[in-house]
N, C-alpha and C positions, 0 to 999 in steps of 0.2 A: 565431110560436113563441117568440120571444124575453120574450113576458107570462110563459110557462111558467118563463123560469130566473130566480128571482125573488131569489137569495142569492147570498150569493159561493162555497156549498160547489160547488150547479148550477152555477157560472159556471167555475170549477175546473174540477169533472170532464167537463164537456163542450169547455173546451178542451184539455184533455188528451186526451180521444178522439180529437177531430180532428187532434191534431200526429199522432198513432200512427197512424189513416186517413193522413196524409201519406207516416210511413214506411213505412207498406205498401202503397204506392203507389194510393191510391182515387184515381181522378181528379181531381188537384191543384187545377186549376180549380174544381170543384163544388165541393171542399173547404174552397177560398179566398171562393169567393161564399159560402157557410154561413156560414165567420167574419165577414165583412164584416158580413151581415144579420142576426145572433145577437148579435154581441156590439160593440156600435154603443159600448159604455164599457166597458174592462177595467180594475180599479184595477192600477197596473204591481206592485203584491206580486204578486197573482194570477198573472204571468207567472212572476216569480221563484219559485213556491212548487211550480209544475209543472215546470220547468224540472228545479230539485232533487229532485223526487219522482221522475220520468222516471231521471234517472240513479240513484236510489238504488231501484229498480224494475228496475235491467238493462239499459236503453236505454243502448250504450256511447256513450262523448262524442262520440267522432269522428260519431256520428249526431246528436245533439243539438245539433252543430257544424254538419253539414249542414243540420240543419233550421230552423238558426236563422233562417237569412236569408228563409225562405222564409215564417215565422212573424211573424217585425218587420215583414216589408213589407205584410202584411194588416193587422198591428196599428198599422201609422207610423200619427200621428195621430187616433188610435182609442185609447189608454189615456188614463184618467183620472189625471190629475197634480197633479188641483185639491188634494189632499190633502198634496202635500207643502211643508216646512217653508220658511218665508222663509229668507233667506239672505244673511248679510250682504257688503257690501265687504271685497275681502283674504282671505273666507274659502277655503280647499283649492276646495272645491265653486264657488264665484263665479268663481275660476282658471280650472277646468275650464272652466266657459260662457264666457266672456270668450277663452279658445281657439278653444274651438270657431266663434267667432263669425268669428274674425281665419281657421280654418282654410276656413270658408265663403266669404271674400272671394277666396281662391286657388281655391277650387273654381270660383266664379262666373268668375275669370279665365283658369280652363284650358276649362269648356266654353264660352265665347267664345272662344279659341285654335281648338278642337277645329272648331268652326261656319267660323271663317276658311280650318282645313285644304282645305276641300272648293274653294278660289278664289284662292291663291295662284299664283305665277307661278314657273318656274324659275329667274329670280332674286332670287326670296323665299325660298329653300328655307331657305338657310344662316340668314338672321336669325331665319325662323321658328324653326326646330330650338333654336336660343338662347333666343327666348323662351319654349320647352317647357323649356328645361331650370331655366331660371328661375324658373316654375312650378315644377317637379320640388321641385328644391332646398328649396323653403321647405314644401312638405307631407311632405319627408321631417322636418321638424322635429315632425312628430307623431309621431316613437317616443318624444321622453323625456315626452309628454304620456303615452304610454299605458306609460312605465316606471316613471312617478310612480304610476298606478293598481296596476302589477301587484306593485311594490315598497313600495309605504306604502301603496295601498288595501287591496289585496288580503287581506293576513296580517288586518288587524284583521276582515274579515267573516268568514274563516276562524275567526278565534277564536270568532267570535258563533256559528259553525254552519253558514254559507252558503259552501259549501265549490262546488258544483256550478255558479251564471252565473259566476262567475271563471274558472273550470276552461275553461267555454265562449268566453270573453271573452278569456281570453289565445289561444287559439288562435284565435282574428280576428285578434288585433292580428298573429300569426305570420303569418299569409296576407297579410295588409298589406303586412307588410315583404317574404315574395318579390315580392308584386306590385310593389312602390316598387322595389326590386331589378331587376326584368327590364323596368319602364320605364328605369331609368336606362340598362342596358346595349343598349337595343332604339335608342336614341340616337346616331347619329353620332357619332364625337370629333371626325376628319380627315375634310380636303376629299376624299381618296379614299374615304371612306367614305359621303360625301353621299349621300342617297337622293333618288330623283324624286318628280314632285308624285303620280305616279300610285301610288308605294307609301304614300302618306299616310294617306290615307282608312283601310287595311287595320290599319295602324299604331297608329289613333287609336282603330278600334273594337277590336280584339284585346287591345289591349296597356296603352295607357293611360285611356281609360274605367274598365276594371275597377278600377283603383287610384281612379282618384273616386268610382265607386261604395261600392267596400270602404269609405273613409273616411268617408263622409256615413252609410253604414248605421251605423255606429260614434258615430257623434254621437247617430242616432235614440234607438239602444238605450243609451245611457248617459244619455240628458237623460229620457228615459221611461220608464225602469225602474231604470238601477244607483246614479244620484246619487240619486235620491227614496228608493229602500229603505236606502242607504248613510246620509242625515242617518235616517231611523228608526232605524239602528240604534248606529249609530257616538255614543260621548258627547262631550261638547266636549274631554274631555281626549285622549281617542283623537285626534280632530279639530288637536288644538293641537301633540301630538309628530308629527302627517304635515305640517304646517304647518312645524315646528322641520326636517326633515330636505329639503323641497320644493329649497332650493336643491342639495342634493347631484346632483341631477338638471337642475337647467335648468327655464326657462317655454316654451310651444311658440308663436313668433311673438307672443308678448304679455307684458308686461314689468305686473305690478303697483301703480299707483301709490300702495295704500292699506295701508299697515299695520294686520293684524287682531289686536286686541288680545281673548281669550278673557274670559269672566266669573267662570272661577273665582278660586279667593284667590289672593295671590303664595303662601303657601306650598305651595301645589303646582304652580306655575307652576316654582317654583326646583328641586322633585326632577329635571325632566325636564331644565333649563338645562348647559351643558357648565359645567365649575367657573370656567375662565378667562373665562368672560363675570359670573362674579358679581366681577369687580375683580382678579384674580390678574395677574401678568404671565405674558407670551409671551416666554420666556425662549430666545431665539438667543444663537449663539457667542460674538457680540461685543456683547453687552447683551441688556436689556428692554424690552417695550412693555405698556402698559395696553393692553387692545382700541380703546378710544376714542381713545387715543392713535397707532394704528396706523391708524384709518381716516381719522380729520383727516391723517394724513401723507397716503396716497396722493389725497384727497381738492385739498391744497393742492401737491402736486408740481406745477414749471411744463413737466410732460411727460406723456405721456397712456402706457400701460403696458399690453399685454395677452400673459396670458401662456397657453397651447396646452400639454396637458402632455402626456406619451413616448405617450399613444393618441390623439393629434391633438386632443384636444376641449379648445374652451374652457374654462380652469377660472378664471380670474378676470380682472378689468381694472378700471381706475383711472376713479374717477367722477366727476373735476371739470366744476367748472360750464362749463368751455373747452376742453371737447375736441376737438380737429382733424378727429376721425371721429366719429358718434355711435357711443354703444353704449347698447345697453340690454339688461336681465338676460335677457332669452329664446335671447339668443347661448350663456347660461352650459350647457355641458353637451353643445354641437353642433360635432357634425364642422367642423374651420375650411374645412375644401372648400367646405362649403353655403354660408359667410360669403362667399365671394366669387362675384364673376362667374363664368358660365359660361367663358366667351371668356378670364379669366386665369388658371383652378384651375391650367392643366399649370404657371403658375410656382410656386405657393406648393407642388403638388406635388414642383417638383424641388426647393426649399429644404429641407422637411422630408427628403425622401432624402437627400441633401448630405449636411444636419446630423447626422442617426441615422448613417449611415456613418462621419462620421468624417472624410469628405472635406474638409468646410466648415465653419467655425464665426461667420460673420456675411457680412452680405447688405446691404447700404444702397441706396436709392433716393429720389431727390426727384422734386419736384412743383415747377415756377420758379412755376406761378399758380394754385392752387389757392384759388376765391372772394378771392383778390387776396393771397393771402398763400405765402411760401416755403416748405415743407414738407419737413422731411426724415426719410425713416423707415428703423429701421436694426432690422434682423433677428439675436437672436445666439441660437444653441446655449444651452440650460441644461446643465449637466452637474454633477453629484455631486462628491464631493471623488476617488472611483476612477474620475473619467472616465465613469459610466453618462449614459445621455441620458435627461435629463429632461424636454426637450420645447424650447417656442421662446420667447421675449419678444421682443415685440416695439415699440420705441418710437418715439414719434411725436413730434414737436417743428416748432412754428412757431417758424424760425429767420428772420423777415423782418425783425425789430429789427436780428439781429446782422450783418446783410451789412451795414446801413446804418453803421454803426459805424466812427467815425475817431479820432484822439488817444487819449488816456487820460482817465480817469475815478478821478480820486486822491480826492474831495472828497465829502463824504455828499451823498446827495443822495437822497431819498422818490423811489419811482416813483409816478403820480399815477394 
């Protein structure tokens, strides 16, 4: 039968029937073997183009929503993508894959967790539970992947017309985040809360599967349908301002090494530029900075600098080449909870309450051997000139030179 749909209008309108046999309930299965054996290549428009007809047709979303999952997983691996555009290093779209890729490495390492669930010992519970939550943490770094989509993708396809797979795509990413939600709280804190090996299993399929699942279908449907129609549609310049605004949001587990330089002319590369990066200074209370001049400062500071602002998230830190801790830009934009260990958030939790209260206004800790070196890190309050709380800094410094330190040092001397 499949000789017979021989264009892409037949390919269209026949899988549009079958999503609508799905909403009205034809036996799902039969439903799903047709599309398998009918439409062995679907170009991923053809999805997008029913998708938005269905709802511009009266199919409400919250059905279109429902029916997505059940439509992707017939079509995973089954749409044609040979058609879409190369794509360079650094571009928004290479981002997205280069995610996704780092968010499949935690996938693979939670259902290896999940597979150990079923053979751990009672006292394995507690380490186990740690390394779920470990897991947890860093696939919850997939909301500002997909805030990046619903906040710079999203408007520019709206503008084009393709108002209807975002409409559906944001409300996955919704279901996402309760599901990442009621994993984390489905989670033990305290040893009185510890659960046995036998409520594990129950735990693993109910609660946290669904959340790997939600997430890998979400990879499906954006590497084979929303990235491919998005470079057809999207022009470089659209492309180059979601590029310009990426960090306001964070990288998700994956930090960019390649700066993407667009092809159009500078002078329209300069309408989009903020004015202070075309050489103005950064004019503070007690002087100015050229930009270039502000980033060689925190770049050559002999202290490393990360600062969390008044809604916990990361919003910048100092990039030298000696940093005591690594960082790299995928932290930018995420809960600083996620940034640490499971087994130590309740402290950086009570710092930040402290500090917002008003109770605390700085926290210091060292480290005597930290890869052979003294370490000391010191936590203080930001606050406004009226006292508001602007969040934390917090700095870090290899002090192993200065405990060694005896006499005085009156006379030049180069450090080497």
């Amino acid at each position: 039968m499949s000789e017979i749909i021989n264009n892409s209008t037949q390919k269209k309108e026949m899988l549009k029937h079958l999503i609508l046999q799905l909403h009205d309930g034809v036996a799902p299965e039969a439903i799903k073997s047709r599309l398998v054996d009918l439409l062995k290549s679907v170009p991923y428009n053809l999805v997008v183009e029913v998708e938005q007809e269905l709802i511009a047709e009266g199919l409400p979303e919250e059905e279109v929503l429902r029916l997505c999952d059940i439509h992707a997983q017939v079509l995973d691996g089954t749409i044609d993508t040979s058609q879409a555009k190369s794509i360079p290093q650094g571009h928004p779209v290479d981002t997205f894959h280069q995610e996704n890729r780092a968010l499949e490495t935690y996938i693979a390492k939670a259902k290896e967790a999940f597979n150990e669930g079923n053979r751990i010992s009672k006292e394995q519970v507690k380490e186990y539970i740690l390394k779920l939550k470990g897991i947890l943490n860093a696939l919850s770094d997939v909301d500002k992947h997909y805030k990046r989509k619903e906040y710079l993708l999203f408007p520019y396809l709206e503008k084009a017309g393709i108002t209807g797979p975002p409409k559906v795509m944001w409300g996955k990413h919704d279901q996402t985040r309760v599901l990442l939600k009621a994993a984390h709280d489905s989670l033990p804190e305290t040893e009185a809360e510890m659960i046995s090996t036998e409520e594990i299993p129950s735990l693993i399929v109910l609660v946290l599967l669904p959340v790997i699942e939600a997430i890998e279908g979400m990879i499906m449907k954006e590497e084979e349908i929303l990235l491919p129609m998005s470079l057809d549609t999207l022009s470089e310049e659209d492309w180059y301002r979601i590029y310009q605004e990426t960090l306001q949001f964070g990288f998700c587990l994956y930090d960019p090494s390649v700066e993407w330089k667009p092809g159009f002319s500078k002078k329209t590369e300069e309408i989009d530029e903020p004015k202070y990066l075309n050489g103005e200074a950064i004019r503070l209370s007690s002087g100015t900075f050229a930009l270039k001049e502000l980033e060689a400062l925190f770049v050559t500071l002999p202290i490393d600098i990360t600062y969390v602002d008044a809604n916990d998230k990361v919003k910048f830190f100092s990039h030298s080449p000696n940093r005591v801790f690594d960082r790299n830009r995928s932290i930018l934009g995420r809960d600083v909870r996620l940034c640490h260990p499971p087994g130590s958030v309740y402290i950086v939790e009570q710092i930040i309450s402290d500090f917002r209260s008003g109770k605390e206004n700085k926290a210091a800790f060292w480290i005597s051997n930290f890869k052979g070196r003294f370490v000391h890190i010191e936590y203080t309050a930001l606050r406004g000139a009226d006292g508001e709380y602007l969040g934390v800094i917090e700095v870090t410094q290899d002090i192993t030179a200065f405990r060694s330190l005896e006499g005085d040092q009156r006379l030049l001397s180069y450090a080497k």
